[in-house]
Each structure stands twice: as structure tokens, then as C-alpha cells.
C-alpha positions in Angstrom: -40.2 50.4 -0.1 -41.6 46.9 0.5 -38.6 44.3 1.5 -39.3 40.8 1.6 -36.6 38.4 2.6 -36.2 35.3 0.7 -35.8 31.5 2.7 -35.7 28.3 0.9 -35.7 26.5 -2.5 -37.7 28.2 -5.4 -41.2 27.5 -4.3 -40.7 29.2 -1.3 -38.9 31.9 -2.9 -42.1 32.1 -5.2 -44.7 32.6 -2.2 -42.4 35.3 -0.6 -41.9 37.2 -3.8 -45.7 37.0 -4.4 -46.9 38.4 -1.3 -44.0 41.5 -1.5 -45.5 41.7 -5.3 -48.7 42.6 -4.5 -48.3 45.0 -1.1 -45.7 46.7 -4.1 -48.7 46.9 -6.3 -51.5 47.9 -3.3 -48.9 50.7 -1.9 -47.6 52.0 -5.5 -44.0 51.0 -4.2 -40.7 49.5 -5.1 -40.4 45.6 -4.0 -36.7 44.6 -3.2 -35.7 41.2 -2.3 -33.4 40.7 0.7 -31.1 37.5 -0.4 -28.5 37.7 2.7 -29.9 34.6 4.2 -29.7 32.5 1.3 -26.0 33.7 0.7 -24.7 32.8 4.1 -22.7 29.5 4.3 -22.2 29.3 7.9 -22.9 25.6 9.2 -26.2 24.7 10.2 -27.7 21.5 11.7 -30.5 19.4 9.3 -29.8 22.5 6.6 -30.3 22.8 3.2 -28.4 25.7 1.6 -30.4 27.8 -1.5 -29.2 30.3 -3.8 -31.7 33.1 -5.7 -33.9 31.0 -7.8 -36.3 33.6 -8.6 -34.3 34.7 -11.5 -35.5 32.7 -13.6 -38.7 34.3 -14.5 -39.5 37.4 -15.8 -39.8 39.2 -12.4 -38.2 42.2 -11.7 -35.6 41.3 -8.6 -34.1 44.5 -7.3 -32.0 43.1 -4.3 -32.3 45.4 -1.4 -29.4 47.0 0.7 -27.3 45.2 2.5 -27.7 47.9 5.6 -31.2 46.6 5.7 -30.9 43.4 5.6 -27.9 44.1 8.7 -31.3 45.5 10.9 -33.9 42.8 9.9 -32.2 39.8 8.4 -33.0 36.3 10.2 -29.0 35.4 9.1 -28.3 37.9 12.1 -28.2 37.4 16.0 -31.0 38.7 18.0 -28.2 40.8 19.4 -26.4 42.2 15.8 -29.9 42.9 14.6 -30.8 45.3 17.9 -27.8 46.7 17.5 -27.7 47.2 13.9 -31.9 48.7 13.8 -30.1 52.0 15.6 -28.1 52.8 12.5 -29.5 54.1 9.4 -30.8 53.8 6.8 -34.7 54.8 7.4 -36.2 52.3 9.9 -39.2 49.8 8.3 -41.8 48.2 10.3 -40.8 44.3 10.5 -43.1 42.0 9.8 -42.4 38.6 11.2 -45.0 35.6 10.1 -46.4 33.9 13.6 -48.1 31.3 12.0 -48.9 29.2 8.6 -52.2 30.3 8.3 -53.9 33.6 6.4 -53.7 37.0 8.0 -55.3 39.0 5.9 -54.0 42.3 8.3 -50.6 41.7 6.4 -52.6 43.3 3.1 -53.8 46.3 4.9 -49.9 47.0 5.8 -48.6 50.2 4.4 -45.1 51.2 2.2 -41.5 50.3 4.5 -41.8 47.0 5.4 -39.8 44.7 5.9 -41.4 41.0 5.7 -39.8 37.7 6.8 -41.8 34.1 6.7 -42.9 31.8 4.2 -46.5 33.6 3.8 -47.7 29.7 1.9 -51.2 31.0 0.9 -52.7 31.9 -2.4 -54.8 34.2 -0.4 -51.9 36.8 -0.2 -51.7 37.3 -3.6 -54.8 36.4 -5.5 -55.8 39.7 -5.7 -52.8 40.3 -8.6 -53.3 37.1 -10.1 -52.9 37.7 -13.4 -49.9 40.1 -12.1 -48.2 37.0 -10.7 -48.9 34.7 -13.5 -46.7 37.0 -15.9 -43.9 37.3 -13.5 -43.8 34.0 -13.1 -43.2 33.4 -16.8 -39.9 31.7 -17.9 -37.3 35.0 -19.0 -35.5 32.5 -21.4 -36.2 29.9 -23.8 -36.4 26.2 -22.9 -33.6 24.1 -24.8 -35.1 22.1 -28.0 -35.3 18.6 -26.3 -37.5 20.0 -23.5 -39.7 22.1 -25.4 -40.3 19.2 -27.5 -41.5 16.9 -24.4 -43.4 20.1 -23.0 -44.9 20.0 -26.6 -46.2 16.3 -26.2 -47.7 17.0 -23.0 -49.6 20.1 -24.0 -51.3 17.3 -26.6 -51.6 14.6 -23.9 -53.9 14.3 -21.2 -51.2 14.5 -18.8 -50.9 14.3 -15.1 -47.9 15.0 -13.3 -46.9 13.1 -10.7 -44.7 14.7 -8.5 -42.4 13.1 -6.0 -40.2 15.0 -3.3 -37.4 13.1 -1.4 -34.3 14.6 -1.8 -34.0 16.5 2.0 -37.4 15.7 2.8 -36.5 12.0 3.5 -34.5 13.3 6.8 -36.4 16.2 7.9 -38.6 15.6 11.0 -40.5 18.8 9.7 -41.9 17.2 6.1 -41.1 13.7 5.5 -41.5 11.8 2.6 -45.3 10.4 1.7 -46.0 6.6 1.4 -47.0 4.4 -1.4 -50.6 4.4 0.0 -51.2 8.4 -1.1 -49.6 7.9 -4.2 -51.7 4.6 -5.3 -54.8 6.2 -4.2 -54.3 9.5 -6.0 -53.9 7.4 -9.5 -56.8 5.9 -8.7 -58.4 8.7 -8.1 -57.6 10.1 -11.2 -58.2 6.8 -13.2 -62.1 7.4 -12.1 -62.0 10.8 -13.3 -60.1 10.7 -16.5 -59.8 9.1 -19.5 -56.7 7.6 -20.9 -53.9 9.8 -18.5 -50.8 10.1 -19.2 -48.7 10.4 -16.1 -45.1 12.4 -16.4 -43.5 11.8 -13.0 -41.1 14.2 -11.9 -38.6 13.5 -9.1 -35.3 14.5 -7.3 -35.1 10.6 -7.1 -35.9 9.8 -10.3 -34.5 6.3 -10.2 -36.0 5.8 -6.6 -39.7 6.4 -8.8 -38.8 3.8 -11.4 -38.5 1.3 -8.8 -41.2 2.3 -6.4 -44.2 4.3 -8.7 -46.7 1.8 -10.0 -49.7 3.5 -12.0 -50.8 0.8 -14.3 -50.9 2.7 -16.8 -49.0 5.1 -19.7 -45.9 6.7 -17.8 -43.2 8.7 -18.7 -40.5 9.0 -16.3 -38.9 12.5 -16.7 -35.1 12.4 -16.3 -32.9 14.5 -15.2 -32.0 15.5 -18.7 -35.2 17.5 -19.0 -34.3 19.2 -15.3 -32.2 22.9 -16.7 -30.3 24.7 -14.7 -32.2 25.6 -11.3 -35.1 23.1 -12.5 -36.4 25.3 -14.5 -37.0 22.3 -17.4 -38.4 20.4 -14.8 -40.9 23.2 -14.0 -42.1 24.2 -17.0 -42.8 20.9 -18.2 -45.0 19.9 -14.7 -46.8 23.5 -15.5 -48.1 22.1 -19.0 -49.6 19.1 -17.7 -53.8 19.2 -17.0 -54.0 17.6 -14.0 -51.8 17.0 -10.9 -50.9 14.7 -7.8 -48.4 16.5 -6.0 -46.5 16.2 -2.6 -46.5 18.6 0.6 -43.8 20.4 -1.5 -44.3 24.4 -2.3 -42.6 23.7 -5.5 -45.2 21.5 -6.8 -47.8 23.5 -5.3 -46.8 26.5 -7.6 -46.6 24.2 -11.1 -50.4 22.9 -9.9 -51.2 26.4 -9.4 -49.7 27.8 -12.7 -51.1 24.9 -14.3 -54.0 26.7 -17.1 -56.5 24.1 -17.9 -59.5 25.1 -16.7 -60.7 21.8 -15.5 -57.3 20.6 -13.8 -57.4 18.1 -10.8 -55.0 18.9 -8.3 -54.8 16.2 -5.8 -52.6 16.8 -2.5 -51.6 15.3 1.1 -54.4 16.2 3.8 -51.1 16.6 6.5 -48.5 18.9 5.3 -46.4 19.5 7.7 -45.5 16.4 10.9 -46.7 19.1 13.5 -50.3 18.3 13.6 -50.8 21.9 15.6 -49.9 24.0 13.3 -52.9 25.8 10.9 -52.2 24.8 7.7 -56.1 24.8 6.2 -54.7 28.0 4.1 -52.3 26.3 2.7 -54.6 24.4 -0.2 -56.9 25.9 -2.2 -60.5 24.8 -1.7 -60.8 22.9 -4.9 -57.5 20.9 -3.9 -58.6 17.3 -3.4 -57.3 16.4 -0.3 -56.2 12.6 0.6 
């Protein structure tokens, strides 16, 4: 049994399930996703509450018991959790991420684990790549209006532009990136490619039609094209060629879905405000970094 418990919004959700995935897949064993944190709705300060996301893909979710997630859970005090870990059922080692970079010892772990982090490295799972990429396959159809935009970007050369505000505007742990990165990515891209079409996506749509300049062919995607749990939104930032994306894990997983072999993914040299934590394993090394 591998147990992975799920924090934050779908990106996230996405680098958690992937790293469960493939210890599943090295140990021949049964991943469960632990979703007691993201159902608790007790207040907490500068929060953002989530729901299960994941379900919308193809991957098999198999929610684990809630006696488990009464030992290990981070939704529990240091206290219930010590408390709870001497009642059954069969004990799994815990596995608590200490920092944001690789640790490739978390792939030698064997079956009855119980994992907890955010584990924000493709190095965890590239080893089941293709594994992942069919997991992460939307489980239903796209309705018609969307599908016919993700239609006209599969024929464009598109770049998606993604920008995150939303929560991040407040948070002393992200932040929100300036004009400067976003002027100097197009420009960027402008040198490499000919004729892009940008599709900016946005939680602040409006904010980007006031703000983005590109000088160029944009589409502005609205909120129309966003599905439930932004699944629209996704898949349509998936089917563009190229990207300029924010310090956001759920841009990071469309640029990393994206298929065209010669896609430019451009990204944020600082991802995080806390200049001391390791995040050089957060980017791929063909990531252009700005």
C-alpha cells in the first residue's frame, strides 16, 4: 500500500499523485489517495481551501482509509496523530518531504508508506512517463465551444501565456511576477518564433486585458472556456507549442504535458520569496529561466 496525501490546488495534487504513481508501479502495489486535509474547513490564517481535483483525469483515485489518515494526516495535531499511530490498522513508514529539492532515496522506498509534501520535481516520476501522461488524460469530453478553440490552437503556433494572481497576490510565500518577466519572455519568444499566437490564460482575466502588452496576435481566454475545476482552461494551455508560464505548479504541469517536440517553455528564475530554499529541481533543464 502506497498513501500519498493530497495538499493544494490541482497542480499540486498532480505532483503528489505522480510520485505515489510510480513507487505504486516500482513496488507492484495499490496507490490510495489520502483527501482528509483538503476536506477539512476548519479556519486557517492566509488559507486557501481545495477540494479533490485529480478526478478529472483518467487516473484511478482509490481514497484511502480514514483510520490512516487519523495516524499520519497533517489535518491532525502532533498530539491526535501520536495518539492515533498506536491504534490499528497496520502501521506505514511516514514519509515527510524536508525540503524542495530531489531525493532520489524516496524511489528506493518500499510498499506501506505513507507520503506527505509537495515532491515538485519531474525527477520523481520520469521514470513512468508515459504512465503519467495517460493518467493525466481528461476522463470526459470537453464541451463543443472549447474543443473548438483547443482546435484552433492545435493549428496555430500558439504560446500560452499564463498569468497567476488570484491568492498569490497576498501570499508572502509566491507573489505575483512583474511586467518586466512577462515583456521579456515575449520578447524572447518573438526572437525565436515566427508569427506566435499568444492565448493568455488567467484567474484575472480582466486584470491581463488591462496590463498584458505582447504587440502582437492575442487571444484573451475567458472564463467561458474555464470548465468545471479548470479543466477547459487546462486542456486548452496543454495544446499550445510553446509556453511562458508563472512560478505556478499548475502551469508547470500544462508546459510539461505540452507534446510538441520543439516547445519553449520559459519560467521565473525565483520561485518561491525564500531565497534559501533549493528549488534548482524544480525546472527542467531545458526550462529557460528569466
Amino acid at each position: 500500500m502506497i498513501v500519498v496525501e493530497l495538499q493544494g490546488g490541482l497542480g499540486n495534487q498532480m505532483f503528489q499523485y505522480a510520485l505515489g504513481r510510480h513507487l505504486a508501479v516500482l513496488n507492484n502495489a495499490k496507490l490510495y489517495v489520502d483527501t482528509h486535509y483538503l476536506n477539512d474547513r476548519r479556519p486557517r490564517k492566509n488559507f486557501t481551501f481545495r477540494t479533490l481535483d485529480l478526478d478529472i483525469f483518467n487516473a484511478e483515485i482509490n481514497e484511502a482509509p480514514s483510520p490512516l489518515s487519523k495516524k499520519y494526516g497533517s489535518h491532525k495535531s502532533i498530539f491526535t496523530k501520536i495518539l492515533n499511530r498506536c491504534i490499528q490498522p497496520k502501521p506505514l513508514k511516514l514519509i515527510a518531504e524536508k525540503e524542495f529539492s530531489f531525493n532520489h532515496s524516496v524511489l528506493t522506498l518500499s510498499d506501506n508508506v505513507y507520503l506527505t509534501g509537495y515532491w515538485q520535481s519531474e525527477n520523481y516520476f520520469t521514470g513512468i512517463e508515459q504512465i503519467i501522461r495517460k493518467d493525466f488524460v481528461l476522463k470526459l469530453p470537453l464541451p463543443e465551444h472549447i474543443q473548438n478553440l483547443r482546435t484552433e490552437i492545435e493549428n496555430a503556433n500558439a504560446v500560452c501565456l499564463h498569468v497567476r494572481r488570484g491568492d498569490f497576490v497576498n501570499t508572502t510565500m509566491h507573489g505575483t511576477l512583474g511586467m518586466e518577466y512577462y515583456s521579456e519572455a515575449v520578447r524572447l519568444i518573438k526572437e525565436k518564433i515566427l508569427n506566435p499566437v499568444f492565448y493568455i490564460f488567467s484567474d484575472d482575466i480582466n486584470w491581463c486585458k488591462k496590463n498584458i502588452v505582447t504587440q502582437g496576435t492575442a487571444v484573451y481566454v475567458d472564463d467561458e472556456f474555464a470548465a468545471e475545476k479548470a479543466r477547459g482552461h487546462f486542456s486548452l494551455m496543454t495544446a499550445c507549442k510553446h509556453f511562458i508560464i508563472p512560478n505556478s505548479s499548475f502551469g508547470w504541469w500544462a508546459a510539461w504535458l505540452g507534446s510538441y517536440n520543439d516547445k519553449i517553455v520559459i519560467v521565473p528564475k525565483i520561485w518561491f520569496h525564500n531565497s534559501k530554499w533549493d528549488t534548482k529541481d524544480i525546472v527542467p533543464k531545458n526550462w529557460i529561466k528569466i
